[in-house]
C-alpha positions in Angstrom: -20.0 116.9 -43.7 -23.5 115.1 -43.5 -26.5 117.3 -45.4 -28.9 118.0 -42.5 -32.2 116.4 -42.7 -35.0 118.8 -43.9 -38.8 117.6 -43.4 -41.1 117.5 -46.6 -43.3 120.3 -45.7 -40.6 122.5 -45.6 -39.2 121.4 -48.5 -42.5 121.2 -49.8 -43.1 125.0 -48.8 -39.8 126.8 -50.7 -41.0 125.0 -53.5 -44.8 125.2 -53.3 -45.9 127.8 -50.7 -49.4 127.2 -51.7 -49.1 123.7 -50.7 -47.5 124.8 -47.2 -49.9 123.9 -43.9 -52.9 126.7 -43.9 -52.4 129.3 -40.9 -55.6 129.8 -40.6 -55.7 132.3 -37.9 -54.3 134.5 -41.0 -56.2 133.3 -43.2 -58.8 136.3 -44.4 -61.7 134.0 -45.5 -60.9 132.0 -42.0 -61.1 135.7 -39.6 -64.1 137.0 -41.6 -66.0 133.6 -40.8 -65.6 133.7 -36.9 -66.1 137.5 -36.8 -69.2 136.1 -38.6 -69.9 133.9 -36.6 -69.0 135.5 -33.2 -71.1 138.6 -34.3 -74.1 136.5 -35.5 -74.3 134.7 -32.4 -74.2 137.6 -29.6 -77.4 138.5 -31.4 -78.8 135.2 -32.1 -78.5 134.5 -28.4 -80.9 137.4 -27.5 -84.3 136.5 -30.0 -83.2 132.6 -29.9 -83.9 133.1 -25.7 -86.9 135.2 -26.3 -88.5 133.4 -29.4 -87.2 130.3 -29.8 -86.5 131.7 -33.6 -82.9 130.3 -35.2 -80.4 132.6 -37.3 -81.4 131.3 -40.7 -85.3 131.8 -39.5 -84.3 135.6 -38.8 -82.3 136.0 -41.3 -85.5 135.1 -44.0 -87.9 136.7 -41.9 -85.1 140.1 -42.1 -85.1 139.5 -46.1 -88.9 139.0 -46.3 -89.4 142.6 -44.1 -87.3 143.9 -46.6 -88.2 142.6 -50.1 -92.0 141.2 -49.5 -93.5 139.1 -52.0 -90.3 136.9 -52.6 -90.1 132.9 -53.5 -88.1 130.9 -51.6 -85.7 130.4 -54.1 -85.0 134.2 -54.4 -84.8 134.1 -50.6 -82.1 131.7 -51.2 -80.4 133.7 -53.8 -80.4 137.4 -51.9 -78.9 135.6 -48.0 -76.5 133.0 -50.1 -77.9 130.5 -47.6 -78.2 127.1 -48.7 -82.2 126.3 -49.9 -82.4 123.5 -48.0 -81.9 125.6 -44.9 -83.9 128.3 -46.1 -86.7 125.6 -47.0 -86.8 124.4 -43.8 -87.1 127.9 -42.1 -90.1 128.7 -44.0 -91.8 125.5 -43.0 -91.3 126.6 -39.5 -92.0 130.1 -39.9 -94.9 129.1 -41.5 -96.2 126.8 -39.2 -95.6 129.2 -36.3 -97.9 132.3 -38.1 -95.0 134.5 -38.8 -94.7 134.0 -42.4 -97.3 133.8 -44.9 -97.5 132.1 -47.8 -99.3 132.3 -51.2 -99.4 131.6 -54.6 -98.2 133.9 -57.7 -101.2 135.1 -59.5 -99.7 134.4 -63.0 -97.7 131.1 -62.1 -99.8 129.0 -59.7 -96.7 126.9 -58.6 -94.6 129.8 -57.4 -95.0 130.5 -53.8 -95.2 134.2 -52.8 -93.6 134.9 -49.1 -94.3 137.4 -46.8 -94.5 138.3 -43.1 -98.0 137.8 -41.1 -98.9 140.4 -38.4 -97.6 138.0 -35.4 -94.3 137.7 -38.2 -94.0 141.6 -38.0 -94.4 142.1 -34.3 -91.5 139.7 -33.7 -89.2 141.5 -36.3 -90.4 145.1 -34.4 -88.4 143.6 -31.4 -85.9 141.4 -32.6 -84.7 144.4 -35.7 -84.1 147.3 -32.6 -82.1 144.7 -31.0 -80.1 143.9 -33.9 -79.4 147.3 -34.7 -78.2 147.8 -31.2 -75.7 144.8 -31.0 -74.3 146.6 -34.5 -73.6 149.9 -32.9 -71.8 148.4 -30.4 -69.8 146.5 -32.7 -69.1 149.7 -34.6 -68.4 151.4 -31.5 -65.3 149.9 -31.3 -64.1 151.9 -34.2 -63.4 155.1 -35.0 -65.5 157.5 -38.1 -62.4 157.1 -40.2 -62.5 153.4 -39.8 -66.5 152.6 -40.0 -66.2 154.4 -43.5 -63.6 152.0 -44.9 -64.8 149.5 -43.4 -67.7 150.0 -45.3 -65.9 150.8 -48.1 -63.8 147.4 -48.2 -67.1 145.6 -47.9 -68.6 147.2 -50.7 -65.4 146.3 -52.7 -65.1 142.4 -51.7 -68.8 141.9 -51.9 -68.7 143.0 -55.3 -66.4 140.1 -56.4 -68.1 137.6 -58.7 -68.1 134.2 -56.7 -66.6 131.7 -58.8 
């Protein structure tokens, strides 16, 4: 009797299954991404239209409403977005009037961020409207399941990055 022909993947997978193709539409890191993504973007859509303002630009001008007085590079640190991104942000935020920027008054070289008046009045609108687009999201879920949802994000967002 002739052995049936077996293809190397699947060989490949009894006796690697880490090496097997990626399903990446089961793939955790994959799902959490596009909810990301999808969920980022439903709001995005709404102050991109009305301010011509990007999600990295919100998303500093959202940390600097919360912690003012921060550099760029601790902007950086507290969204995990790249600094080049975040550099570029500022520049335009800056330019625009919505951020402010000064320097440290014990270390003349470190830039102190915050949000101008005209940067204020823009997150007045744009945080309402974020907060909206959340309870909707949330909506979809039950008491029971908003708590550990919460719960599990607390948990994987306390895992050291590697």
């Amino acid at each position: 009797m002739k052995p049936v022909a077996r293809s190397i993947a699947s060989v490949s997978e009894e006796r690697h299954p880490d090496h097997a193709p990626l399903e990446l539409e089961h793939f955790l890191p994959y799902r959490l991404s596009i909810l990301s993504n999808a969920v980022s973007q439903a709001i995005a859509d709404d102050y991109q239209r009305r301010f011509d303002l990007s999600m990295t630009e919100w998303r500093v001008m959202a940390v600097l409403a919360r912690f003012e007085g921060l550099s760029a590079r601790e902007v950086a640190e507290r969204t995990l977005m790249d600094k080049v991104a975040v550099s570029r942000a500022l520049a335009k935020l800056v330019e625009a009037g919505w951020v402010t920027r000064a320097t440290h008054g014990d270390d003349k070289r470190r830039s102190v961020l915050g949000l101008s008046e005209a940067g204020w009045a823009i997150h007045e609108v744009v945080a309402p409207m974020a907060r909206e687009h959340e309870r909707n999201l949330l909506s979809k879920l039950d008491e029971e399941e908003r708590t550990w949802l919460v719960r599990i994000l607390d948990k994987l967002q306390a895992i050291e990055p590697k």
